[in-house]
DRENDO-1510 file (C-alpha; in Angstrom, 1 decimal, always signed):
<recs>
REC; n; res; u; v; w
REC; 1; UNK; +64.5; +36.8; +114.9 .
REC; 2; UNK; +63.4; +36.6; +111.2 .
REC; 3; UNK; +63.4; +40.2; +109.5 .
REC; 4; UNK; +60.9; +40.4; +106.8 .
REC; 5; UNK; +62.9; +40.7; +103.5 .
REC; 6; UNK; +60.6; +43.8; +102.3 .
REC; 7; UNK; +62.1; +45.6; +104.9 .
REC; 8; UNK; +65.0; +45.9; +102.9 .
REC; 9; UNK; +63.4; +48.5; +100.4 .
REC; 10; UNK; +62.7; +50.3; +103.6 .
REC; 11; UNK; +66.0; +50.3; +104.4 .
REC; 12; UNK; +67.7; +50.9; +101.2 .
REC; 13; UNK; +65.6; +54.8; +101.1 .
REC; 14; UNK; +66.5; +55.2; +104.6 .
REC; 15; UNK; +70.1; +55.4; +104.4 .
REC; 16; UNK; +69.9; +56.9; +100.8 .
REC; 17; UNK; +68.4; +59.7; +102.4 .
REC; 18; UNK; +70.3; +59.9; +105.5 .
REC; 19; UNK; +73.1; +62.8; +104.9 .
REC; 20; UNK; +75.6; +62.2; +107.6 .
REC; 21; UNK; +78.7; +59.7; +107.8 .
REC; 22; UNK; +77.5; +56.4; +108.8 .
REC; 23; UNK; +79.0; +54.5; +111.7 .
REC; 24; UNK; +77.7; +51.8; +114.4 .
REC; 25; UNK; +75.2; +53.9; +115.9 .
REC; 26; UNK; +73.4; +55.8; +112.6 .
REC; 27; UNK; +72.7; +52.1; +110.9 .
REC; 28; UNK; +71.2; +50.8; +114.3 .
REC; 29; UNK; +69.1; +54.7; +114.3 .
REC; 30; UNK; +68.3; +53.6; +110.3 .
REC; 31; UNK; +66.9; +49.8; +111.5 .
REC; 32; UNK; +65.0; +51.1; +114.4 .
REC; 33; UNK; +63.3; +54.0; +112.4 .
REC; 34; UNK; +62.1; +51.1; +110.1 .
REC; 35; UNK; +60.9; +48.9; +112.4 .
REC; 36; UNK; +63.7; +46.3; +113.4 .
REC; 37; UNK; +64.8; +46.2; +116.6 .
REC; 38; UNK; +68.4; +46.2; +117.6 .
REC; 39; UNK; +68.1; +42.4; +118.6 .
REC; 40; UNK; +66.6; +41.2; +115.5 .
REC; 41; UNK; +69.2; +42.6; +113.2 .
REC; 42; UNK; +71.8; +41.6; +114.9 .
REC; 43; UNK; +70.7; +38.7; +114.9 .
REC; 44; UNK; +70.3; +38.6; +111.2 .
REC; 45; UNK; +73.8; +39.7; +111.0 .
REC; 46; UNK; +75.2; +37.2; +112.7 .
REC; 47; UNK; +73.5; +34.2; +111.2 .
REC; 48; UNK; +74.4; +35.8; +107.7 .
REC; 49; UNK; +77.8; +36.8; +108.1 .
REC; 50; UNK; +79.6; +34.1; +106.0 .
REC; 51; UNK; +77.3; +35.2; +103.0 .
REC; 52; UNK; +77.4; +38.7; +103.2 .
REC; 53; UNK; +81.4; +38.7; +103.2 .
REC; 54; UNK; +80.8; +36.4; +100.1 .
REC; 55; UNK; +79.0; +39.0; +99.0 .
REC; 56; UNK; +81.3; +41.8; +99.9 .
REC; 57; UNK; +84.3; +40.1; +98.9 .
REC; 58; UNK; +82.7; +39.0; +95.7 .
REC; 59; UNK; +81.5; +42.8; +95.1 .
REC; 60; UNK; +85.3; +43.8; +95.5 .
REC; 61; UNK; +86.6; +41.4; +93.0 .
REC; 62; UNK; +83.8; +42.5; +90.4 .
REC; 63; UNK; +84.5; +46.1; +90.9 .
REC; 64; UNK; +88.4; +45.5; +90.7 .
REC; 65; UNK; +88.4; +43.6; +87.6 .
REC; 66; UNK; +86.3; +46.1; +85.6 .
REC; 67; UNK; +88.2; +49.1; +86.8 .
REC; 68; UNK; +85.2; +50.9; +89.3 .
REC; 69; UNK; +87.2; +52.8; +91.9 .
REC; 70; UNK; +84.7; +54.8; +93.5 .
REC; 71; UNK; +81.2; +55.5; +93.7 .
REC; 72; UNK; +78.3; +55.8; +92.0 .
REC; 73; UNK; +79.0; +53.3; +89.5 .
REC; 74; UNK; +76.3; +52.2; +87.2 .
REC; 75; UNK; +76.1; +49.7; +84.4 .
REC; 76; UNK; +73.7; +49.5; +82.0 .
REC; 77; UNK; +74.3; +47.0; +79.3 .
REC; 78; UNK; +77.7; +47.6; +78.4 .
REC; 79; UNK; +77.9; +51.0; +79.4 .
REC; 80; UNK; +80.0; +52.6; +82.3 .
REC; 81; UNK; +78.7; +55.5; +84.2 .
REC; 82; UNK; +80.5; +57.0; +86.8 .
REC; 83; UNK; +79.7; +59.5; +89.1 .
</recs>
């Protein structure tokens, strides 16, 4: 149930392209599209949970500390520009 990390690229265009609200069933629509099957990601998901709240939380705290309260955000350097 390994998904090959490139597919993450894949993914990334996918859902920056999709122009609807997300919810359960457009991400699994996304993955499938792409070439992971439903099992396989959830899979993924489960083994990775504890890292990708890390990552989330982690995320969160960055954003909060530097003042970013919405999205897109980009830094470059020390530069702030919002969207």
């Amino acid at each position: 149930h390994m998904i090959n990390p490139n597919k993450y690229i894949d993914f990334y265009y996918a859902a920056l392209h999709y122009k609807q609200q997300f919810n359960d069933e457009s991400i699994l629509s996304i993955i499938k599209s792409i070439g992971i099957t439903e099992e396989d990601f959830k899979v993924s998901l489960a083994k990775n949970a504890d890292a990708i709240d890390k990552m989330i939380q982690s995320t969160r705290e960055l954003a909060q500390n530097i003042n970013i309260r919405g999205t897109p955000a980009i830094i470059v350097g020390d530069t702030f520009i919002g969207g």
